[in-house]
C-alpha atoms as a printed R data frame, in Angstrom:
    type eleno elety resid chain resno       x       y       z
1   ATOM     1    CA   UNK     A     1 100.381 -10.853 111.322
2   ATOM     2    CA   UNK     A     2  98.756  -8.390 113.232
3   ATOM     3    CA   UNK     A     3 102.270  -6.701 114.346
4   ATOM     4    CA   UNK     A     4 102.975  -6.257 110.819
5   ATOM     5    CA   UNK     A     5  99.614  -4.455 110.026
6   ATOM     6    CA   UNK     A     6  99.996  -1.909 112.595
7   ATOM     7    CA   UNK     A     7 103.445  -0.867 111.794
8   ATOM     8    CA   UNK     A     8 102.025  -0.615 107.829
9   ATOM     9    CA   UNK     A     9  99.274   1.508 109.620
10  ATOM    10    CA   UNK     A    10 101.513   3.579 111.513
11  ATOM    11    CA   UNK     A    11 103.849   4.134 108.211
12  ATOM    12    CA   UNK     A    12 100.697   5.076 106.485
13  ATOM    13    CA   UNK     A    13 100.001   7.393 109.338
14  ATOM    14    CA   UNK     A    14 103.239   8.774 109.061
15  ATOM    15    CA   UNK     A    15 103.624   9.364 105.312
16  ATOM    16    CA   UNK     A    16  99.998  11.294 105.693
17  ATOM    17    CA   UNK     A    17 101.736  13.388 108.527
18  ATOM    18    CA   UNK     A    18 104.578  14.402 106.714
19  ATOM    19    CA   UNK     A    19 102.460  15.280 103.347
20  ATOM    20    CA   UNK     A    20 100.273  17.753 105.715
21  ATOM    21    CA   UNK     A    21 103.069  19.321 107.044
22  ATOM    22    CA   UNK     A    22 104.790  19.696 103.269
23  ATOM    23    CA   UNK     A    23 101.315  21.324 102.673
24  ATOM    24    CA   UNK     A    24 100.745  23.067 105.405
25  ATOM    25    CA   UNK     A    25 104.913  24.758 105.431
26  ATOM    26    CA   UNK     A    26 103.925  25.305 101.409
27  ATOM    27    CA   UNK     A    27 101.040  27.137 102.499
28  ATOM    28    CA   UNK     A    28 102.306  29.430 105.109
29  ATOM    29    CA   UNK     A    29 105.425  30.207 102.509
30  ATOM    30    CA   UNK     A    30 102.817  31.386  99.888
31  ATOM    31    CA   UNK     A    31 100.912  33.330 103.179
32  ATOM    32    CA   UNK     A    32 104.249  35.053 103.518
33  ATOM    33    CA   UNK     A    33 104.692  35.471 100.375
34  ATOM    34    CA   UNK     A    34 101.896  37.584 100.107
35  ATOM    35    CA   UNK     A    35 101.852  39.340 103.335
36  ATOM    36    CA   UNK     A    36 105.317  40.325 101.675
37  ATOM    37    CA   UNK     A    37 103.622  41.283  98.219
38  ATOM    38    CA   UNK     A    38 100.794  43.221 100.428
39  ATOM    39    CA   UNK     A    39 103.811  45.036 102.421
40  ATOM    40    CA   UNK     A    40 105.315  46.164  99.606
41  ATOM    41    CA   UNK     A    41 102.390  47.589  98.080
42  ATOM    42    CA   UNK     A    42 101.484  49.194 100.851
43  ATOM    43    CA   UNK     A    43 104.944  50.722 101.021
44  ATOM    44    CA   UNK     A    44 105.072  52.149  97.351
45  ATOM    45    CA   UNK     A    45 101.603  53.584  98.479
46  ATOM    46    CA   UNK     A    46 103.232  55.082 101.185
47  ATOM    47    CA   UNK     A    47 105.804  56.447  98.686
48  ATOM    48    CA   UNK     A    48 103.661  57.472  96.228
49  ATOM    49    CA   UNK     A    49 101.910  59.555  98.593
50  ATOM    50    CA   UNK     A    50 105.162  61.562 100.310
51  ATOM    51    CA   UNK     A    51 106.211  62.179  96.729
52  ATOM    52    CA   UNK     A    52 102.528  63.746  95.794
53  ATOM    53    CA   UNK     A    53 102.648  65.485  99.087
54  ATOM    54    CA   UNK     A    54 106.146  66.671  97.933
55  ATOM    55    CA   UNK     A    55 105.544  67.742  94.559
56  ATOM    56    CA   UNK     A    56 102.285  69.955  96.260
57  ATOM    57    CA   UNK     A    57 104.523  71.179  98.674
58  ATOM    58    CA   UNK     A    58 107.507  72.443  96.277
59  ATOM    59    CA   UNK     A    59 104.137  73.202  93.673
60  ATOM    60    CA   UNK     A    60 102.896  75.903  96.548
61  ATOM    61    CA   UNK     A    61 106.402  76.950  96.965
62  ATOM    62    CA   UNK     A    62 106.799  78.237  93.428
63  ATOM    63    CA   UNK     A    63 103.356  80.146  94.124
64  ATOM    64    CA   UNK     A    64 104.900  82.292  96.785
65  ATOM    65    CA   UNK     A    65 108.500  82.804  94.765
66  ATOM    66    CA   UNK     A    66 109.634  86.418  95.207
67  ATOM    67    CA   UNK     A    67 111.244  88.790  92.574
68  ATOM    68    CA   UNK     A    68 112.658  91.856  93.904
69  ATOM    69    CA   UNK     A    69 111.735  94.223  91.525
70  ATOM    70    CA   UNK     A    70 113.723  97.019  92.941
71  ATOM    71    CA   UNK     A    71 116.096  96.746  96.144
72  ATOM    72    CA   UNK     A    72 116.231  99.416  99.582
73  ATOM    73    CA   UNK     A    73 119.812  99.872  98.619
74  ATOM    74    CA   UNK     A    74 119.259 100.739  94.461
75  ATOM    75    CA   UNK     A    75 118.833 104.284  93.498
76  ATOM    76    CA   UNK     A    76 116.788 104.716  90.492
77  ATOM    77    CA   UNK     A    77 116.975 107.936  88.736
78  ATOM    78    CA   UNK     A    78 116.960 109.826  86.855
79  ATOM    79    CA   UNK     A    79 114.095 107.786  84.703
80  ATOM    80    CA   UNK     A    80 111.510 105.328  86.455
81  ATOM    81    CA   UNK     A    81 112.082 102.003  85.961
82  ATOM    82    CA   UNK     A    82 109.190 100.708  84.487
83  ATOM    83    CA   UNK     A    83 107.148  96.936  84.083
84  ATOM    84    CA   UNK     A    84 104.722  96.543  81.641
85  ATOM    85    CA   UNK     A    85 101.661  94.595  81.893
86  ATOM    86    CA   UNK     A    86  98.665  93.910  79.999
87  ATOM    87    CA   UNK     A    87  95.776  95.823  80.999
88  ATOM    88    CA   UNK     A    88  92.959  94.237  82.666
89  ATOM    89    CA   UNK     A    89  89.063  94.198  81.653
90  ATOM    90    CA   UNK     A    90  88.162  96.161  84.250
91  ATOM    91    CA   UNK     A    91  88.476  99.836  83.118
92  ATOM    92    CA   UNK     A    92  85.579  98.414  80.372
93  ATOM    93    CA   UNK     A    93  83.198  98.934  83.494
94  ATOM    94    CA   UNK     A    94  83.927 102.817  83.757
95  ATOM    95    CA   UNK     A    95  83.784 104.938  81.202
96  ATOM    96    CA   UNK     A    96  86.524 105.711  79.138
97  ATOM    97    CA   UNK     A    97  88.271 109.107  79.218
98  ATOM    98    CA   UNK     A    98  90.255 109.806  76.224
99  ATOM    99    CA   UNK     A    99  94.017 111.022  77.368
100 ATOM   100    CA   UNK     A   100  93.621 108.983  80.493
101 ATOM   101    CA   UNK     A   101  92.040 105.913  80.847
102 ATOM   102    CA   UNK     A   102  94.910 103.425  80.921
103 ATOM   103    CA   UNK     A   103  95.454 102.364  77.207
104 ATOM   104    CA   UNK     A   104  99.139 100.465  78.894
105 ATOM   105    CA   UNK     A   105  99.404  99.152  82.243
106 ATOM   106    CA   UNK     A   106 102.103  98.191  84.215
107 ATOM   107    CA   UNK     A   107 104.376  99.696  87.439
108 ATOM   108    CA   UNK     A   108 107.186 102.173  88.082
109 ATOM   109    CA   UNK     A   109 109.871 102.780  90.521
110 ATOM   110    CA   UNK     A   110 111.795 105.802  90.620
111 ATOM   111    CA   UNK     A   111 113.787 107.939  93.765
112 ATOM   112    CA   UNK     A   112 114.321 111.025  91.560
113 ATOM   113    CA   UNK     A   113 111.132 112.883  92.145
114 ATOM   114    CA   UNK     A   114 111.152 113.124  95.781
115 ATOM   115    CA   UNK     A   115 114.692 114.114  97.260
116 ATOM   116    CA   UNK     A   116 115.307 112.210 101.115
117 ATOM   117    CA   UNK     A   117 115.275 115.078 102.695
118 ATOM   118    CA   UNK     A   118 111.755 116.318 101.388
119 ATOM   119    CA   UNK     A   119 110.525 112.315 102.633
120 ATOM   120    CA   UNK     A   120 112.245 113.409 105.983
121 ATOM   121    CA   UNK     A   121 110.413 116.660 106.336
122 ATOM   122    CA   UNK     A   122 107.124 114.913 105.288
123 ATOM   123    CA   UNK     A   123 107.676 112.168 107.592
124 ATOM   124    CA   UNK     A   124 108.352 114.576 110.197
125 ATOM   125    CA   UNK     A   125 104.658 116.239 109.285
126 ATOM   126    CA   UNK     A   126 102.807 112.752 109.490
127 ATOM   127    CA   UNK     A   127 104.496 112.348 112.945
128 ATOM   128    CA   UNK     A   128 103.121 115.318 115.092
129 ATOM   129    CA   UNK     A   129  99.599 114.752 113.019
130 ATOM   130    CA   UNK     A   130  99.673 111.174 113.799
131 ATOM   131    CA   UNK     A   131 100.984 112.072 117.542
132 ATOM   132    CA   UNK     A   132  97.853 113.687 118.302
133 ATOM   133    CA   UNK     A   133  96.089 110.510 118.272
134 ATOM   134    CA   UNK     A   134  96.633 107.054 116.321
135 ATOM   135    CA   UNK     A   135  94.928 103.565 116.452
136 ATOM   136    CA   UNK     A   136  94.828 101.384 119.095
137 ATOM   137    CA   UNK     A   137  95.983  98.965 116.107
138 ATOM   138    CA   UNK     A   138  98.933  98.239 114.163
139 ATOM   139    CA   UNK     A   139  97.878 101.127 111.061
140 ATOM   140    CA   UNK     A   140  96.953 104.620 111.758
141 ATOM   141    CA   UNK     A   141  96.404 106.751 108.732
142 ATOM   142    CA   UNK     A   142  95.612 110.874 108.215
143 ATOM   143    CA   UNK     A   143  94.281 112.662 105.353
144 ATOM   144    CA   UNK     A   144  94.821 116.002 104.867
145 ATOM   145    CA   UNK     A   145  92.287 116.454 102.437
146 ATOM   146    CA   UNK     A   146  89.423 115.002 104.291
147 ATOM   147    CA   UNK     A   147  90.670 115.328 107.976
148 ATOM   148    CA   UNK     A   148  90.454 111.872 108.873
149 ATOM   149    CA   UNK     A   149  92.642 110.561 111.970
150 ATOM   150    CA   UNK     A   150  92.951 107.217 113.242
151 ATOM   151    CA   UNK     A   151  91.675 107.454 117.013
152 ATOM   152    CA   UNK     A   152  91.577 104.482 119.200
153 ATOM   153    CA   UNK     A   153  89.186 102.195 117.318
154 ATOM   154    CA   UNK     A   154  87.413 104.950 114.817
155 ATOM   155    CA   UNK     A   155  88.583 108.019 113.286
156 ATOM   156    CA   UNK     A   156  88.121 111.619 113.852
157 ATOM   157    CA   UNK     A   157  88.128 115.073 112.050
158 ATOM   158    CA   UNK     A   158  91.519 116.344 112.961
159 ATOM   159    CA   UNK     A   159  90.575 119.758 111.790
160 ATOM   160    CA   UNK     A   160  87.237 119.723 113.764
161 ATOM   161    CA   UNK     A   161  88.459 118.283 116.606
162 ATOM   162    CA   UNK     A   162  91.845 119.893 116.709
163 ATOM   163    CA   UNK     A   163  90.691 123.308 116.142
164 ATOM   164    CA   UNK     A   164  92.944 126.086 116.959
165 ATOM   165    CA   UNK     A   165  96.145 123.236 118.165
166 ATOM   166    CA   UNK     A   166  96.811 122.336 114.575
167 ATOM   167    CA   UNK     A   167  98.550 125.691 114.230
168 ATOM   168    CA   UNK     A   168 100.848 124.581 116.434
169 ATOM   169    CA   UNK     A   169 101.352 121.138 114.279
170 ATOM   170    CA   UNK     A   170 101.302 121.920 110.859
171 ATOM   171    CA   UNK     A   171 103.145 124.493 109.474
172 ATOM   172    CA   UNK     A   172 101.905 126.586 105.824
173 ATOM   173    CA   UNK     A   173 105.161 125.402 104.213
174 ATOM   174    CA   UNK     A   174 104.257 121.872 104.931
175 ATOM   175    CA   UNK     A   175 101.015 121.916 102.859
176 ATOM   176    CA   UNK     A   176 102.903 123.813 100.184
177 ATOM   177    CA   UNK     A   177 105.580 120.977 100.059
178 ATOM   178    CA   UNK     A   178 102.892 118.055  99.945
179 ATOM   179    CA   UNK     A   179 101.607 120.058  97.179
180 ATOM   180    CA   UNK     A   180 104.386 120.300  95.402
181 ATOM   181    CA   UNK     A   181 105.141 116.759  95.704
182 ATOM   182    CA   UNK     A   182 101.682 115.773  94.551
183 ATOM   183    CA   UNK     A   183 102.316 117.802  91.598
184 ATOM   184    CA   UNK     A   184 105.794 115.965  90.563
185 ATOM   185    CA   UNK     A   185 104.122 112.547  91.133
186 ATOM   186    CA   UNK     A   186 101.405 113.409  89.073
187 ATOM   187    CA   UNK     A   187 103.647 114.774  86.251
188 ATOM   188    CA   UNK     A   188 105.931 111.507  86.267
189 ATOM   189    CA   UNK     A   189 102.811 109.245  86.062
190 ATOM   190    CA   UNK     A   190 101.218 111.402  83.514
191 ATOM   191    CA   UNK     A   191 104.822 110.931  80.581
192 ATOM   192    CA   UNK     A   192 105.425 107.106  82.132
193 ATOM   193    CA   UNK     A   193 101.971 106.024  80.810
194 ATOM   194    CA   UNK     A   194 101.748 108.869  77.990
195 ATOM   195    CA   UNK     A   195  98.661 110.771  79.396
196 ATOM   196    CA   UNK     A   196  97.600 114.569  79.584
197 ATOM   197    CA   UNK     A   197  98.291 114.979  83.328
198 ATOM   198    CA   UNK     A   198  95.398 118.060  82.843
199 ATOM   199    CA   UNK     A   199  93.002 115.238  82.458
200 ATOM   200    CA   UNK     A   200  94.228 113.295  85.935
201 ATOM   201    CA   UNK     A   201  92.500 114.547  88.949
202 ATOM   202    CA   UNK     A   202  93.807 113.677  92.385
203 ATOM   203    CA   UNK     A   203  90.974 111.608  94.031
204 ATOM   204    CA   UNK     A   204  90.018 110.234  97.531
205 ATOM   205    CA   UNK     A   205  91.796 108.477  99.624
206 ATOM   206    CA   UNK     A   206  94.810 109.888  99.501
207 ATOM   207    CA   UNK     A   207  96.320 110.003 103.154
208 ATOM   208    CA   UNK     A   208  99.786 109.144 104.808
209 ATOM   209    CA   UNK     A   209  99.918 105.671 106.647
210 ATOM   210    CA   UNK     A   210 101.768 104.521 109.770
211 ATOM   211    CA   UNK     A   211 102.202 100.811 110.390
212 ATOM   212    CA   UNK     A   212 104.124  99.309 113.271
213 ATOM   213    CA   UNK     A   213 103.773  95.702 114.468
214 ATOM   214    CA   UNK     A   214 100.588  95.957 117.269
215 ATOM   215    CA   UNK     A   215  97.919  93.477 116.933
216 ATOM   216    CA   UNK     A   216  95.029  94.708 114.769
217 ATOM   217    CA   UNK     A   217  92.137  95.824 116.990
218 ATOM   218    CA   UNK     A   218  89.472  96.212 113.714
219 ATOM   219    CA   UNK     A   219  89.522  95.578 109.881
220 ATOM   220    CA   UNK     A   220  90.927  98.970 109.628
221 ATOM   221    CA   UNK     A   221  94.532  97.786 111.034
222 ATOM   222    CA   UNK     A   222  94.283  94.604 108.687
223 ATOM   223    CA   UNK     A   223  96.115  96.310 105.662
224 ATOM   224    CA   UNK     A   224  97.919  93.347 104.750
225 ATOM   225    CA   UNK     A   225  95.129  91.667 102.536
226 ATOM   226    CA   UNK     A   226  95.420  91.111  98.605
227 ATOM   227    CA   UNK     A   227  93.038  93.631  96.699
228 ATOM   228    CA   UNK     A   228  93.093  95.576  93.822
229 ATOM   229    CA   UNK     A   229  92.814  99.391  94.110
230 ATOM   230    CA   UNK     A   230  89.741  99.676  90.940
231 ATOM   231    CA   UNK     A   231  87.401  97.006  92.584
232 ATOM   232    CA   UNK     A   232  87.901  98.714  95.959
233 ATOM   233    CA   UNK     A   233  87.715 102.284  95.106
234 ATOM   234    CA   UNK     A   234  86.106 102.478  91.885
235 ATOM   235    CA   UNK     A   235  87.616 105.885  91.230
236 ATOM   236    CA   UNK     A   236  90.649 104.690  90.616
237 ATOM   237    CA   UNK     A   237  92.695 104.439  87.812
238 ATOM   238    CA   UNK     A   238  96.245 105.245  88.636
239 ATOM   239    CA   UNK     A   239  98.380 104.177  92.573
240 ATOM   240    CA   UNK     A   240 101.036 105.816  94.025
241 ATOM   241    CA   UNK     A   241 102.679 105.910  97.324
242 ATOM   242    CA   UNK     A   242 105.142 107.607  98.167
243 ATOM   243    CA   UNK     A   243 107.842 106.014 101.298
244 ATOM   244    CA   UNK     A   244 108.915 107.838 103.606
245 ATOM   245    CA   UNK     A   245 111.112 105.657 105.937
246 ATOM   246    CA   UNK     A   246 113.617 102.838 104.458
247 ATOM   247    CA   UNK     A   247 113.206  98.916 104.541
248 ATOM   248    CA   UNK     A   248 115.822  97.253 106.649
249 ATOM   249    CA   UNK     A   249 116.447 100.273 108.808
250 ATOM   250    CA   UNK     A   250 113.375 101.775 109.597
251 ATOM   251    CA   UNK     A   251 111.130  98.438 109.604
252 ATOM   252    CA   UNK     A   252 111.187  94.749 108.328
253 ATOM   253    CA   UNK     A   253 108.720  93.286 106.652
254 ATOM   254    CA   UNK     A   254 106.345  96.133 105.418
255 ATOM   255    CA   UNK     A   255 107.184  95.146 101.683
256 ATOM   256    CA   UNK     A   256 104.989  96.295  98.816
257 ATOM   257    CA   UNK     A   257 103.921  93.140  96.795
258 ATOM   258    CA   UNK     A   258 102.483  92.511  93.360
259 ATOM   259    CA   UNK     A   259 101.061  89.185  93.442
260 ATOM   260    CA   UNK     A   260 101.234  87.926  89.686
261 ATOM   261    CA   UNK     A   261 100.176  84.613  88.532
262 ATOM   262    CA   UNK     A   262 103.952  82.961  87.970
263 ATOM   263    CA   UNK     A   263 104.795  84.923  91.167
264 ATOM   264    CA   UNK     A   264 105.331  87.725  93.654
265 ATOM   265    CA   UNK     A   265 107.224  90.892  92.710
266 ATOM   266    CA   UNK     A   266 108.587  93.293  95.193
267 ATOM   267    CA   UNK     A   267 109.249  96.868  96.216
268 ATOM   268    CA   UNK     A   268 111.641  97.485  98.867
269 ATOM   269    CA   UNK     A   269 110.425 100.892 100.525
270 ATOM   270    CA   UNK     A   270 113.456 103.842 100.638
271 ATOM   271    CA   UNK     A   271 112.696 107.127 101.965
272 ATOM   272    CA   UNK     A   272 111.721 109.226  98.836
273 ATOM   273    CA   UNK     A   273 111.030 106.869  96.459
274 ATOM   274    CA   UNK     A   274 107.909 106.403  94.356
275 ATOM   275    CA   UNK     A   275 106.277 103.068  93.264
276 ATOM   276    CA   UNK     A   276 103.377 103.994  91.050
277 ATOM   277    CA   UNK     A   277 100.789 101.508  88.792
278 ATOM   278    CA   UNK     A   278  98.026 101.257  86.898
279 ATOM   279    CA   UNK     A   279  94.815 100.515  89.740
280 ATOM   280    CA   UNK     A   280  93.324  97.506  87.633
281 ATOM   281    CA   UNK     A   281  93.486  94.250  88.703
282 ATOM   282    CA   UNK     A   282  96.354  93.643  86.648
283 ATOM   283    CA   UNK     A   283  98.835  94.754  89.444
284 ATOM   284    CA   UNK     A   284  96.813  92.877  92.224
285 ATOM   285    CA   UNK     A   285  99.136  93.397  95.173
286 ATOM   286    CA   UNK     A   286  99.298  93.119  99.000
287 ATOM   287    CA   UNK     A   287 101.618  94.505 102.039
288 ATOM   288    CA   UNK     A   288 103.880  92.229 103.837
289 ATOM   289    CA   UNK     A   289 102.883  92.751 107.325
290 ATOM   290    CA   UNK     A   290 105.328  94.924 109.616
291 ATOM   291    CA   UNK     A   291 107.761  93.033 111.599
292 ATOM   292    CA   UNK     A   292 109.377  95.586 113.854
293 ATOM   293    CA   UNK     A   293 109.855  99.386 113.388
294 ATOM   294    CA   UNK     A   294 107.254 101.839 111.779
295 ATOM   295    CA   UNK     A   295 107.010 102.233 108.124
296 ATOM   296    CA   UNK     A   296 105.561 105.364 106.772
297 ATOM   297    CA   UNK     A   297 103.850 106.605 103.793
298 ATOM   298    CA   UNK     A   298 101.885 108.377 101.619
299 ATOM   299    CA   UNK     A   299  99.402 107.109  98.805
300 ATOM   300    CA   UNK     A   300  98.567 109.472  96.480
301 ATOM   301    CA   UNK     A   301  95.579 108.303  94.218
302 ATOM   302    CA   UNK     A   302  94.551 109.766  90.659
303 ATOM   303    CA   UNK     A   303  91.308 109.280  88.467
304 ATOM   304    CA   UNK     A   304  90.610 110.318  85.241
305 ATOM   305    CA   UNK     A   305  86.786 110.911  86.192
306 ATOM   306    CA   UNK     A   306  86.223 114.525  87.247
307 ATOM   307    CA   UNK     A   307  83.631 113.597  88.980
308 ATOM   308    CA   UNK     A   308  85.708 112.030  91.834
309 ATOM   309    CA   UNK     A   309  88.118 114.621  92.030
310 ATOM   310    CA   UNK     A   310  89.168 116.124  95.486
311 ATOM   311    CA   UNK     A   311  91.449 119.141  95.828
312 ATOM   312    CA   UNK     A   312  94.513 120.295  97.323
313 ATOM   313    CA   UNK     A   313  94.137 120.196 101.317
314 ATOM   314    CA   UNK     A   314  94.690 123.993 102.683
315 ATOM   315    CA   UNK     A   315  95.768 124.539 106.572
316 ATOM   316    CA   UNK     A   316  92.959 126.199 107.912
């Protein structure tokens, strides 16, 4: 009898075995199972993440899309091409000047105010003033009107300092062509935005610019920032600048930029032409930074206060 009992044991022992090991191959199948489940979750997570990170990357993209607004190789004339935009709250913080005071904003292009070879000879004049010194940065500027010079790190009163040499830099007919040309910009600003160019004064800083591609040494050779011409320089009410070298040739990069909320807008630079714009913070705007080559340039500023009115620089 006692044979029989311990092979009923050891089948007893056996069928107790084999349920554990059902049990225990149904439990690591449902461990699997959700390892598996956890595995995919954490892949969709994954997923979900590279397409957020996607959608913010092509989302930033669409920020910096670029317009050109007018191209180095277009010639607009005889009439400006011209962009409205809504005028800005700012010009609430001045006070108004009937006939001036921008009632509609916007920007203009046009190359039939300034012929090429007036740009050249002006370019030619902000060469041997710029010659005489220049920053130790990538932007030098000069203005006539006040005699500032970039020198090294600071500027300088080329007319003070200079003295007597500047006879042999600037010439009479050269003042009398920048004022000329000050004139015409002022007169195509003045029927663009329908104002009495007898109540638009020329205003400080005007001044021609140089910018090549050296480091910046100060804040002065770091003109590449976004700002807006009537928070900066209260005076302000109406931009212009006037190139006097061409994009693509001359320089790359160097491109004038309105930075609008549903994107950038841009003015390639041509020898002669004039961008001009209402100062508010409507045409908020930047410059791309120079690549290679020098760009040059002249911005000529206007207010309608006659308080901040500067006149026509004289050679001495």
């Amino acid at each position: 009898m006692a044979p029989v009992r311990q092979r009923n044991a050891k089948g007893a022992n056996a069928a107790e075995i084999e349920k554990k090991i059902k049990r225990g191959n149904a439990l690591r199948q449902g461990s699997s199972w959700r390892g598996s489940r956890l595995l995919v979750a954490l892949l969709l997570v994954a997923l979900s993440a590279c397409g957020a990170a996607t959608w913010l990357y092509m989302t930033s993209l669409d920020s910096d899309v670029t317009e050109t607004l007018v191209s180095q190789g277009e010639l607009v004339a005889p009439q400006p091409r011209v962009y409205s935009v809504q005028c800005s709250e700012d010009y609430d913080n001045y006070k108004r000047y009937p006939g001036c005071t921008p009632q509609k904003c916007g920007r203009a292009v046009t190359d039939g105010v300034v012929t090429r070879e007036e740009a050249q000879t002006l370019r030619r004049l902000a060469e041997r003033g710029l010659a005489l010194a220049g920053s130790e940065g990538g932007a030098s500027i000069l203005d006539l009107h006040s005699g500032a010079l970039s020198m090294g790190k600071q500027f300088v009163n080329v007319y003070r300092y200079f003295g007597e040499r500047l006879k042999d830099v600037f010439t009479q007919e050269d003042f009398q062509l920048y004022r000329d040309v000050r004139g015409r910009i002022q007169e195509v600003i003045a029927q663009t935005f329908g104002l009495d160019p007898a109540l638009m004064y020329l205003t400080k800083p005007t001044f021609f610019s140089r910018i090549n591609s050296t480091a910046a040494k100060t804040q002065h050779d770091e003109y590449w920032h976004p700002h807006i011409d009537k928070v900066t320089y209260g005076s302000f009410d109406y931009t212009s600048l006037l190139y006097l070298s061409d994009y693509g040739s001359d320089f790359t990069g160097g491109r004038f930029v309105f930075m609008d909320q549903n994107g950038n807008r841009t003015v390639e630079p041509r020898a002669g032409r004039v961008s001009f714009f209402s100062s508010g913070s409507e045409n908020l705007h930047r410059v791309e930074k120079v690549m290679w080559g020098t760009r040059y340039a002249i911005t000529v500023s206007f207010t309608c206060d006659p308080a901040h009115a500067i006149s026509d620089p004289a050679l001495p």
